[in-house]
C-alpha positions in Angstrom: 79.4 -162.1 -185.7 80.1 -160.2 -182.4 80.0 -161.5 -178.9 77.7 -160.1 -176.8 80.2 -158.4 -175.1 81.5 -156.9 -178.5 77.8 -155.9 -179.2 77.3 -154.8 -176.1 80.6 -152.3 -176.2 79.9 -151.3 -179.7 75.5 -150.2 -178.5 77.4 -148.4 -175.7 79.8 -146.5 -178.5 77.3 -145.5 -180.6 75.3 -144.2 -177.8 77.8 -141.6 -177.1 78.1 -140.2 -180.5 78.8 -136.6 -180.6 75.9 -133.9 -180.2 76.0 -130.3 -179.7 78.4 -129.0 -177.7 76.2 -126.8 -174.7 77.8 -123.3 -174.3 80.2 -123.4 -171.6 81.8 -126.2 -173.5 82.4 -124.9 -176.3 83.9 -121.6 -174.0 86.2 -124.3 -172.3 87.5 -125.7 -175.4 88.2 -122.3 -176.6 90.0 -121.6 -173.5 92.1 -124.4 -173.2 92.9 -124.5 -177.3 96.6 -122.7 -176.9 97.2 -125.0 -173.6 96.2 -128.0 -175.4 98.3 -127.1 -178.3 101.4 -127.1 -176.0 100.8 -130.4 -175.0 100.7 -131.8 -177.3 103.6 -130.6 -179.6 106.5 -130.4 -176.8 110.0 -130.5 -177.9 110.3 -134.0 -178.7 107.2 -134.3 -180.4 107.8 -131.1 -183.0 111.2 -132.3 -183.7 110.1 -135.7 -185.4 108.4 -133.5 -187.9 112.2 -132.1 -188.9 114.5 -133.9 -187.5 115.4 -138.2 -187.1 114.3 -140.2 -184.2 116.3 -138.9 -181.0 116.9 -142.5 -179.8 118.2 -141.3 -176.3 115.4 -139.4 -175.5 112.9 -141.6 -176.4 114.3 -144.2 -174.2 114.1 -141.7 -171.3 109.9 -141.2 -172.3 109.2 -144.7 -172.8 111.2 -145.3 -169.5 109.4 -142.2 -167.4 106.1 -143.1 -168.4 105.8 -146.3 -168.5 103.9 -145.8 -165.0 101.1 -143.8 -166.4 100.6 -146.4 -168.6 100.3 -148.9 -166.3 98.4 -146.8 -164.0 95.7 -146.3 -166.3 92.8 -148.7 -166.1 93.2 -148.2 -162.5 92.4 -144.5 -162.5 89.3 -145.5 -164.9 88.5 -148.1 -162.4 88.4 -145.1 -159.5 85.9 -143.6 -162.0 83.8 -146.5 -161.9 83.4 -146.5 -158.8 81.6 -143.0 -158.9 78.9 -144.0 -161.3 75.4 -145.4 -160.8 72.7 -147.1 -162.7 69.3 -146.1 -163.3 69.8 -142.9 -160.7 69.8 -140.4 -163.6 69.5 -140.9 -167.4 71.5 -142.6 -169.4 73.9 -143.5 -166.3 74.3 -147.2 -167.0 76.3 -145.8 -170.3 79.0 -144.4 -168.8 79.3 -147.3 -166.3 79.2 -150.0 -169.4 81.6 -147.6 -171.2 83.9 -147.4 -168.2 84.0 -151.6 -168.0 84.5 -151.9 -171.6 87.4 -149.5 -172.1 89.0 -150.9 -168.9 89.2 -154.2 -170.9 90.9 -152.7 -173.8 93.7 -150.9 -171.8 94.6 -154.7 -170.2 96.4 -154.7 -173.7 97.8 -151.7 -173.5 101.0 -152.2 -170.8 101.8 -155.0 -173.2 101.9 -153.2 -176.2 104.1 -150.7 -174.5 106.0 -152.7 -173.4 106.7 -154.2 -176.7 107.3 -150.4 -178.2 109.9 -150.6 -175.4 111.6 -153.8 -177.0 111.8 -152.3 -179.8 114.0 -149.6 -178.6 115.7 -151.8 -176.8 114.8 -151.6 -173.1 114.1 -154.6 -171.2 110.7 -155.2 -169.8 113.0 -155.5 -166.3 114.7 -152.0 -166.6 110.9 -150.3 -167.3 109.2 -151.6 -164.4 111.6 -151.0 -162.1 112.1 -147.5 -163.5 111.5 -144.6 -160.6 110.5 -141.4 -162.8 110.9 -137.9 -162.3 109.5 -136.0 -159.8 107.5 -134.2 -162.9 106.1 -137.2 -164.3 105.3 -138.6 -160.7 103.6 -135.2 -160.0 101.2 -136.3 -163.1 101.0 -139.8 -161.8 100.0 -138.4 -158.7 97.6 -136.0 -160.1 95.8 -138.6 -162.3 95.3 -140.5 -159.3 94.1 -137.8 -157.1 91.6 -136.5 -159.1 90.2 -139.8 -160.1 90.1 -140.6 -156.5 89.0 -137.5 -155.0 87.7 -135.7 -157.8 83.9 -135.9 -159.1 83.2 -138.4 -162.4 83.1 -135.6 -164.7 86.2 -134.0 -163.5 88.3 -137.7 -163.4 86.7 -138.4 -166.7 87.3 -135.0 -168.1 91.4 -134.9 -166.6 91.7 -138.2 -167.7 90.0 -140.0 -170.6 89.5 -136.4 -172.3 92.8 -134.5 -172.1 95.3 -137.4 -171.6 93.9 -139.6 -174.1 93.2 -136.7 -176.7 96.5 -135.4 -176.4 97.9 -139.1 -176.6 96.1 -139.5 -179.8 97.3 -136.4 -181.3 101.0 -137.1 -180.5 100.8 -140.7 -181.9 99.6 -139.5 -185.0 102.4 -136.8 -185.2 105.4 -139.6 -184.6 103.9 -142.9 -186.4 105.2 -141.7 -189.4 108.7 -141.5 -188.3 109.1 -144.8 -185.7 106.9 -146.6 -188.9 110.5 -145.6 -191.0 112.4 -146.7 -187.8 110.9 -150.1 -186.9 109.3 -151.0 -190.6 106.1 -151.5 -191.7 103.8 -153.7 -189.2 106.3 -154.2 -186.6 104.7 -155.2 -183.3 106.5 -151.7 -181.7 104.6 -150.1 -183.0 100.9 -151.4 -181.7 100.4 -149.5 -179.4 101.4 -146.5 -181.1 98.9 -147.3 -183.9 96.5 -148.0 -181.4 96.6 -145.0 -180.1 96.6 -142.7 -183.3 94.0 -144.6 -185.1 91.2 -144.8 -182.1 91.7 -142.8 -179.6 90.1 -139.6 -181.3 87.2 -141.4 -180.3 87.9 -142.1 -177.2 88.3 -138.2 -176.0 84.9 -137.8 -178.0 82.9 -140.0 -176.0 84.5 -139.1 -172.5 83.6 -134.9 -173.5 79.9 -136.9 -174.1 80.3 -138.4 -170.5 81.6 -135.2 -169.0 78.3 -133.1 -170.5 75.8 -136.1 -168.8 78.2 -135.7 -165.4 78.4 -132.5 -165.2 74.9 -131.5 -162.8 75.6 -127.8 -161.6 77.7 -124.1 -162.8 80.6 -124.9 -160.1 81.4 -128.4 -161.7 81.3 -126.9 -165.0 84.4 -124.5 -163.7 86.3 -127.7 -161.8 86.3 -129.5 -165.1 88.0 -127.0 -166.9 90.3 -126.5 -163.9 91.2 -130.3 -163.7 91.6 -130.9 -167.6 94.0 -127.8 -167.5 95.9 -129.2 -164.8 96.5 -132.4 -167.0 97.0 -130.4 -169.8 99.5 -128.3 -167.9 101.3 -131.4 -165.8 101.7 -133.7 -169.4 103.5 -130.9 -170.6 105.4 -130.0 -167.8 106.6 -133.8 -167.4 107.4 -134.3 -171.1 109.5 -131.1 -171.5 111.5 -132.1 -168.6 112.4 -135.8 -169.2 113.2 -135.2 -173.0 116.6 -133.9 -171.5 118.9 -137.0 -171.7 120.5 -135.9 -168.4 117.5 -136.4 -166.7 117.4 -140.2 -167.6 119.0 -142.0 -164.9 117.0 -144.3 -162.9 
């Protein structure tokens, strides 16, 4: 039997299943299907599909952004800020979904940080880790636009592109860290974690983004700040999967 809390997540969940898409979303994700694309099959990613487990540049990734990770309920919580209850319908959803999935990324900084064990980088060497001025440039964007931007753009920048794209990836290199760790090793949680639910997770924030989204201009600024994620991830991934960038 669930909790109420557990129940309560679950009503919320299944209150955002998908409906039709309104035009100009379905334009946007047209649009942005080549960008999205290149996000999320960068270099590193497209080689574990041919090649072994590039142990040194992994490091670097799970090093660089480390902070993004850590970062993330916070920018959700930025988003929680913006929303209401009762002010316009179904408002209190997004709010309840915001508190509930903040909960479930408490776990997530462990779980990473357990992938990083695995590959053999102290919990020490990861949180003191400074990254690249290209993955700090997304840091810094995710925050911005969470901050400053409206709830469907922070919603749409973060919980649509970054998760989506994360999910995508995940499912891309489970295979190959499964034959490098073993079969239910605890490295690889949260990569599991991310590959098995988080194709939901970009689902219901698109459903968020459609009940956010209140006028023609904000309809343009979401595509504009999901592009700019979309743009940034790669960006920062490209550029720390050169070993040579690695160093602290």
């Amino acid at each position: 039997m669930l909790s109420p809390r557990s129940q309560r997540h679950k009503e919320v969940k299944d209150s955002l299943k998908a409906t039709p898409h309104p035009v100009w979303i379905d334009d946007m994700l047209e649009s942005l299907a080549d960008q999205w694309k290149a996000a999320v099959y960068t270099p590193p990613i497209a080689r574990t599909l041919t090649e072994p487990i590039d142990h040194e540049t992994w490091s670097v990734l799970l090093r660089e952004f480390f902070c993004v990770v850590e970062a993330f309920p916070k920018y959700m919580g930025l988003s929680l800020a913006k929303t209401t209850y009762g002010q316009s319908p179904r408002d209190f959803l997004v709010r309840d979904w915001l508190i509930g999935n903040i909960r479930v990324e408490a776990l997530h900084v462990r779980w990473y940080l357990d992938w990083a064990a695995g590959h053999g980088i102290s919990t020490a060497e990861i949180t003191s880790h400074r990254p690249s001025p290209e993955v700090a440039s997304l840091f810094d964007w995710l925050w911005s636009i969470s901050y400053r931007g409206s709830l469907a753009e922070a919603v749409g920048a973060v919980n649509y592109a970054i998760e989506g794209i994360t999910g995508e990836w995940s499912r891309v290199v489970l295979p190959a860290f499964t034959k490098l760790y073993g079969e239910g090793s605890k490295s690889l949680t949260w990569l599991a974690a991310h590959a098995n639910y988080d194709d939901a997770h970009p689902r219901e924030a698109l459903e968020i983004v459609k009940l956010a989204t209140t006028s023609g201009e904000e309809m343009r600024r979401v595509q504009s700040s999901i592009s700019r994620s979309l743009e940034l991830f790669e960006r920062a991934f490209k550029a720390v999967s050169v070993p040579s960038r690695g160093g602290s």
